[in-house]
C-alpha positions as CSV (number, residue, x, y, z in Angstrom):
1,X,97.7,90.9,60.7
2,X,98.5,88.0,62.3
3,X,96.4,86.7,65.6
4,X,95.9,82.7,66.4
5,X,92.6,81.2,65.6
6,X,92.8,80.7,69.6
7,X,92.7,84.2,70.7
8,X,90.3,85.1,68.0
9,X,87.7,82.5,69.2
10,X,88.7,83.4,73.0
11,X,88.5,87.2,72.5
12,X,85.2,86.8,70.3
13,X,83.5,84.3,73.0
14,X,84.3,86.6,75.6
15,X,81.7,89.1,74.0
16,X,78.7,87.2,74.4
17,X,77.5,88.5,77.8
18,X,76.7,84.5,78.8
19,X,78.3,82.8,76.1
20,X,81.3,81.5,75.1
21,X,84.5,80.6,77.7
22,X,83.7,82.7,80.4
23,X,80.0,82.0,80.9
24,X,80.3,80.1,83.9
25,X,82.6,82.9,85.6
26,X,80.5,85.9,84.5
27,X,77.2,83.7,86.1
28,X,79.1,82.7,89.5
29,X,80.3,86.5,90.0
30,X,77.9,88.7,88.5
31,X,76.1,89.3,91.8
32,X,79.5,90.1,93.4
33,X,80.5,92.7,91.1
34,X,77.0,94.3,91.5
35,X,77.8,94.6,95.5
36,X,80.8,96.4,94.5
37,X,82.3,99.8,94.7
38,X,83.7,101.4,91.6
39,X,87.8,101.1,91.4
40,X,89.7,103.7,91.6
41,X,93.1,105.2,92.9
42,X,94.5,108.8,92.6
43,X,98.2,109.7,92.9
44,X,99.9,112.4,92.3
45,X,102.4,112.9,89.2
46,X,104.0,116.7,89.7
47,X,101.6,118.9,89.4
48,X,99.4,116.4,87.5
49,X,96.7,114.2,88.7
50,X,96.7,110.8,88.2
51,X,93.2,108.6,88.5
52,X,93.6,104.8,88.0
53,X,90.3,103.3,86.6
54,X,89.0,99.9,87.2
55,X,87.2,98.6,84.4
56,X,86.8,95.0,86.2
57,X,88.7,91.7,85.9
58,X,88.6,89.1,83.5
59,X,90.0,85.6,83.6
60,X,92.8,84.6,80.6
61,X,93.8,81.1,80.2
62,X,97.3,82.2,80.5
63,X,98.7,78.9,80.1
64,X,97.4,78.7,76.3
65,X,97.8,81.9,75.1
66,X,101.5,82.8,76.0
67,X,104.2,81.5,73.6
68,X,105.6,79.1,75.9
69,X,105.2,75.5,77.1
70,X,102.2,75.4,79.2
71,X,103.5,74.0,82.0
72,X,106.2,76.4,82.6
73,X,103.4,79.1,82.2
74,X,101.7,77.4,85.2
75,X,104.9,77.1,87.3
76,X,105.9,80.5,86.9
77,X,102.6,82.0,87.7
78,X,102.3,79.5,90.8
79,X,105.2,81.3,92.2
80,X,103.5,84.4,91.8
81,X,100.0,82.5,93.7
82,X,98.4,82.7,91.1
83,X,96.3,80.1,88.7
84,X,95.3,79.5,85.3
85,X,93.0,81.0,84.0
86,X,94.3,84.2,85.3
87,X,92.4,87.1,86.7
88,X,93.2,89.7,85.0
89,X,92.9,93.5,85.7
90,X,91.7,96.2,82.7
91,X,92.9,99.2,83.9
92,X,92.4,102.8,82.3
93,X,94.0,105.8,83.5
94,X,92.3,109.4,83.6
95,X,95.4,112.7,83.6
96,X,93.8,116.2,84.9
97,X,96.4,118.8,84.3
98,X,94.6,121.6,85.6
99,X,94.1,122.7,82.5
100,X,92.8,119.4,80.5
101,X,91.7,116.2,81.9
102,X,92.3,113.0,79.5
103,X,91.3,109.7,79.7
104,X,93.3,106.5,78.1
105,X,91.5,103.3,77.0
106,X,88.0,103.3,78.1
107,X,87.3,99.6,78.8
108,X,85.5,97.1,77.4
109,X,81.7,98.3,77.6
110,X,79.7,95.8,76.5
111,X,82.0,93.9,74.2
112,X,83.4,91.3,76.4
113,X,81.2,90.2,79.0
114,X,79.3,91.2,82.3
115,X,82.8,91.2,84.7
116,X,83.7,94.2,82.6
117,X,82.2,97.5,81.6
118,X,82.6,99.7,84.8
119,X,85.3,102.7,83.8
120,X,82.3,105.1,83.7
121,X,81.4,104.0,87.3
122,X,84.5,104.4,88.4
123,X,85.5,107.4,86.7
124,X,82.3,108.9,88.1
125,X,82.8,107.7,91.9
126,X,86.7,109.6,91.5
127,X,84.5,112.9,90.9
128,X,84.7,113.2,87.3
129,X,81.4,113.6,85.1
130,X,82.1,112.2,81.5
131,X,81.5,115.9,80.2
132,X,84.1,116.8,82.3
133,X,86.7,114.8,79.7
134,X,88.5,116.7,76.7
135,X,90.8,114.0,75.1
136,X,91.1,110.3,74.9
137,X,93.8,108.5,74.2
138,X,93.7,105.3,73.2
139,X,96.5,102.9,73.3
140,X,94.7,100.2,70.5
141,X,91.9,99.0,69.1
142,X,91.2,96.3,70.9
143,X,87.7,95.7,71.9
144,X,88.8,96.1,75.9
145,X,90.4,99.2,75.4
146,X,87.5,101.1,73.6
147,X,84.5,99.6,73.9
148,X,84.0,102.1,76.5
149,X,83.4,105.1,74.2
150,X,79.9,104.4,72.8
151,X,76.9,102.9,73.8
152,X,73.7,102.7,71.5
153,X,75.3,103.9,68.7
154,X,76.0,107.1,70.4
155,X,78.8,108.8,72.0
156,X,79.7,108.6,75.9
157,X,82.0,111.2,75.9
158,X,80.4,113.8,74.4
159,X,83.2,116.5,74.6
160,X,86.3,114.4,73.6
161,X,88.0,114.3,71.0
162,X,89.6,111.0,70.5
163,X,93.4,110.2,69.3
164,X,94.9,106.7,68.0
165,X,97.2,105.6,66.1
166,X,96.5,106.2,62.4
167,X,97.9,102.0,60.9
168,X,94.9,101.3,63.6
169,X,92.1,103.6,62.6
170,X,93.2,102.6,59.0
171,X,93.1,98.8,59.7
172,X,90.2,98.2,62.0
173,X,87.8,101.2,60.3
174,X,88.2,99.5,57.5
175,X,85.2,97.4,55.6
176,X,88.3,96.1,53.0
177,X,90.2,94.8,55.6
178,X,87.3,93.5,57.8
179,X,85.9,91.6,54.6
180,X,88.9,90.3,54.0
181,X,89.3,88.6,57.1
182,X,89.1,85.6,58.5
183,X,85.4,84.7,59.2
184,X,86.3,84.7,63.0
185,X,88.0,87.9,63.4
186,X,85.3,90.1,61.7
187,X,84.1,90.7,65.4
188,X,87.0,92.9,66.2
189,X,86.7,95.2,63.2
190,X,83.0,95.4,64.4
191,X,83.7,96.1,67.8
192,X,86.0,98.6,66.5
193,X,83.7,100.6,64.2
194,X,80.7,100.2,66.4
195,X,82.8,102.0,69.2
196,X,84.5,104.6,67.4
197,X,82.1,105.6,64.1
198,X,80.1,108.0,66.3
199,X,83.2,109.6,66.9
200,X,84.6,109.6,62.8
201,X,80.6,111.3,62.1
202,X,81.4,114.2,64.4
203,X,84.6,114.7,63.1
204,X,86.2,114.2,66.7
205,X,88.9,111.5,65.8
206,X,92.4,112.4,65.4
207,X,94.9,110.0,63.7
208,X,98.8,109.8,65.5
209,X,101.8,109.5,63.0
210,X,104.2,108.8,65.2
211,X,105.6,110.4,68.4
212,X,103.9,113.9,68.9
213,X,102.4,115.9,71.7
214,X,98.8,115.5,72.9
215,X,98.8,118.2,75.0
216,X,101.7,120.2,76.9
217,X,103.3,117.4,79.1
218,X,101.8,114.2,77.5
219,X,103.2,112.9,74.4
220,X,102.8,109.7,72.3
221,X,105.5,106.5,71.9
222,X,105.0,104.8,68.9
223,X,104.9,100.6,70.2
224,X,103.4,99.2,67.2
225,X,103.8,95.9,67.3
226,X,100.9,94.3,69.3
227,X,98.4,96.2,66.9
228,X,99.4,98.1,63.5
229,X,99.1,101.5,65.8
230,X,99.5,99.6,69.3
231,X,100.8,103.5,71.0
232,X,102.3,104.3,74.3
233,X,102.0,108.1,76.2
234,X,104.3,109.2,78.1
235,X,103.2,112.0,81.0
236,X,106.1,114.3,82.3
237,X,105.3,117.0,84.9
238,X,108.0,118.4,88.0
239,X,110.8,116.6,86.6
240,X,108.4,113.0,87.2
241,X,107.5,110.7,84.7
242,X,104.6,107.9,83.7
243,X,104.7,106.1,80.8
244,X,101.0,104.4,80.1
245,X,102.3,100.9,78.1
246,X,98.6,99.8,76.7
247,X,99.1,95.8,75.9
248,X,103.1,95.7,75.9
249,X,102.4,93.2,78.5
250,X,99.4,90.7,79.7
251,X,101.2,88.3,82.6
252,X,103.3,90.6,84.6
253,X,104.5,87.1,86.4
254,X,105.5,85.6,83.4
255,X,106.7,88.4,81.0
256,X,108.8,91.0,83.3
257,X,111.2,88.0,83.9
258,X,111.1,86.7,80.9
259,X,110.5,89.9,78.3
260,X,111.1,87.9,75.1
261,X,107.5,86.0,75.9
262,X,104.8,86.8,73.6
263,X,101.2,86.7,73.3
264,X,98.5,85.1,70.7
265,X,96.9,88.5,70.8
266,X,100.1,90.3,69.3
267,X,99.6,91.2,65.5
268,X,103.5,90.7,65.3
269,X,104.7,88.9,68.3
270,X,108.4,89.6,66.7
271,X,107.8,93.4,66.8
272,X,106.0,93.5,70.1
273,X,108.6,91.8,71.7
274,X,111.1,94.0,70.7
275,X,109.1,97.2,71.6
276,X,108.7,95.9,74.9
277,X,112.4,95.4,75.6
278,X,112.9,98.9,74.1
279,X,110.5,100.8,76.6
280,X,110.9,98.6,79.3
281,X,114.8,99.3,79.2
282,X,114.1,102.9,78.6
283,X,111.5,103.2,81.4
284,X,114.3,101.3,84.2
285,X,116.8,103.4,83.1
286,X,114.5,106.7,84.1
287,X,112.8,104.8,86.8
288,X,109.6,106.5,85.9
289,X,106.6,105.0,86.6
290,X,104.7,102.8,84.5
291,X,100.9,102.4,84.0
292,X,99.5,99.0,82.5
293,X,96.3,98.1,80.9
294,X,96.6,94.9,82.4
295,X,99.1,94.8,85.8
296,X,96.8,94.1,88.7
297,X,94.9,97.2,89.5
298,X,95.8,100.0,90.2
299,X,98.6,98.7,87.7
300,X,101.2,101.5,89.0
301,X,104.6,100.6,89.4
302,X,108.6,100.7,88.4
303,X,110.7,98.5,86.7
304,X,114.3,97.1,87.6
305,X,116.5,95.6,85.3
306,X,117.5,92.0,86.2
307,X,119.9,90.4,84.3
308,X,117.8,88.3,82.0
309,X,114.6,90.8,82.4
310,X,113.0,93.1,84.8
311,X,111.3,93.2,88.5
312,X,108.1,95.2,89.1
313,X,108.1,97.1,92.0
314,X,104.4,97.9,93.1
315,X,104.2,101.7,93.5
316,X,103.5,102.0,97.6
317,X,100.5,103.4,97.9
318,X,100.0,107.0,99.0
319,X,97.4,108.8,101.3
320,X,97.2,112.3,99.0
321,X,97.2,115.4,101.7
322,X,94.9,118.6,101.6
């Protein structure tokens, strides 16, 4: 698995509550995010409801970690107002059916810092108890995306079961793998384990092996590629549509225009790239909605194909009605 020595040491920094890169951000804002409300943001899909979750912002030097000259990285995000580093959202997205309600990615926790950690808040202030959730789905991995599910060595969500993609359970679960990498990557595989071994003892983790359903009106989209299991779910009800894209893309103002731009963080840039032009094509095309991890909360929106790469049209926001 292939990840620069520069995100490694970025994402690994980021996990010391004052250390590392973002130290001085976390200190100047920590008494903001205190003062303020949980983030979140229900919509309607069908018959399903849909609950965006704000796990907080972090910042990303955007202009090092995107496979591009860094100057063009900074005139392409200037056009969008916005700076290097980049504030960026982490979004997770809870689905009640009426029958099941399922949460994807969980957030950080405590793995990366004080700015995030707050999907539990948030999922609480929409009217959800963490009892009240029967499935997670998790998209990766990644320390952002499930450092949500335990704290303290035990479990938050105590009646989920928990589904990922099998190469990712089987790459970051494992010691072998961990002790055979590089000295500053060993942090992931602990983040990893640390987050979802209370899970693996109660027998509550389910591996995917491809494209199956989770549920009746949510299946999975294997978009390996930015992790060995990096995986996609798609939500149909009424005819609508939502795919949830995980990491297929960090900079919206950089990588919608410009697809073919990858990240440090991709295990296989080539691979990611090519599943993002795949779903991102396939998701135009249906002009279904699209969820992102990463999109500036609440991270709902559609794509339009351009002729080089895509436009994001922000989902208008909607008042739901009694």
């Amino acid at each position: 698995m292939k990840i620069t020595q520069f995100a490694l040491g970025f994402m690994l920094a980021s996990s010391a509550s004052l250390g590392g890169m973002l130290a001085s951000h976390a200190l100047a804002q920590e008494a903001t995010v205190k003062q303020s409300s949980a983030g979140f943001y229900r919509t309607q899909l069908g018959q399903f409801t849909v609950v965006a979750l704000s796990d907080g912002t972090v910042d990303l030097p955007m202009d090092k970690l995107l496979h591009q000259d860094a100057e063009k990285t900074k005139q392409q995000l200037a056009k969008m107002f916005l700076n290097v580093p980049t504030e960026t959202s982490v979004n997770g997205y809870l689905i009640d059916t009426g029958n099941e309600v399922l949460l994807v990615d969980t957030g950080a926790g405590s793995l990366f810092g004080p700015t995030l950690g707050k999907i539990t808040s948030s999922l609480q202030a929409a009217g959800y108890s963490l009892s009240d959730v029967n499935h997670i789905l998790i998209t990766h991995l990644h320390p952002d995306h499930v450092g949500g599910l335990s704290k303290g060595g035990q479990r938050v969500f105590e009646n989920a079961t928990i589904h990922a993609g099998q190469a990712d359970l089987d790459f970051w679960l494992s010691k072998a793998q961990m002790a055979k990498a590089p000295k500053d990557s060993k942090g992931f595989f602990q983040g990893a384990m640390s987050s979802l071994n209370p899970y693996v003892s109660a027998g509550k983790v389910k591996g995917l092996q491809g494209d199956e359903q989770i549920v009746p009106g949510i299946q999975t989209d294997a978009t390996h590629g930015h992790t060995p299991g990096h995986t996609s779910y798609v939500v149909s009800s009424e005819g609508q549509e939502m795919w949830v894209i995980g990491d297929l893309i960090h900079a919206g103002a950089v990588q919608f225009p410009h697809p073919e731009t990858t990240i440090d963080f991709d295990s296989d840039p080539e691979q990611a790239k090519a599943q993002r032009l795949r779903v991102f094509s396939t998701i135009a095309k249906r002009e279904a909605l699209v969820a992102g991890a990463h999109l500036q909360f609440p991270g709902l929106g559609h794509l339009r194909k351009t002729q080089d790469g895509f436009n994001w049209v922000p989902a208008n926001y909607r008042r739901l009605r009694e």
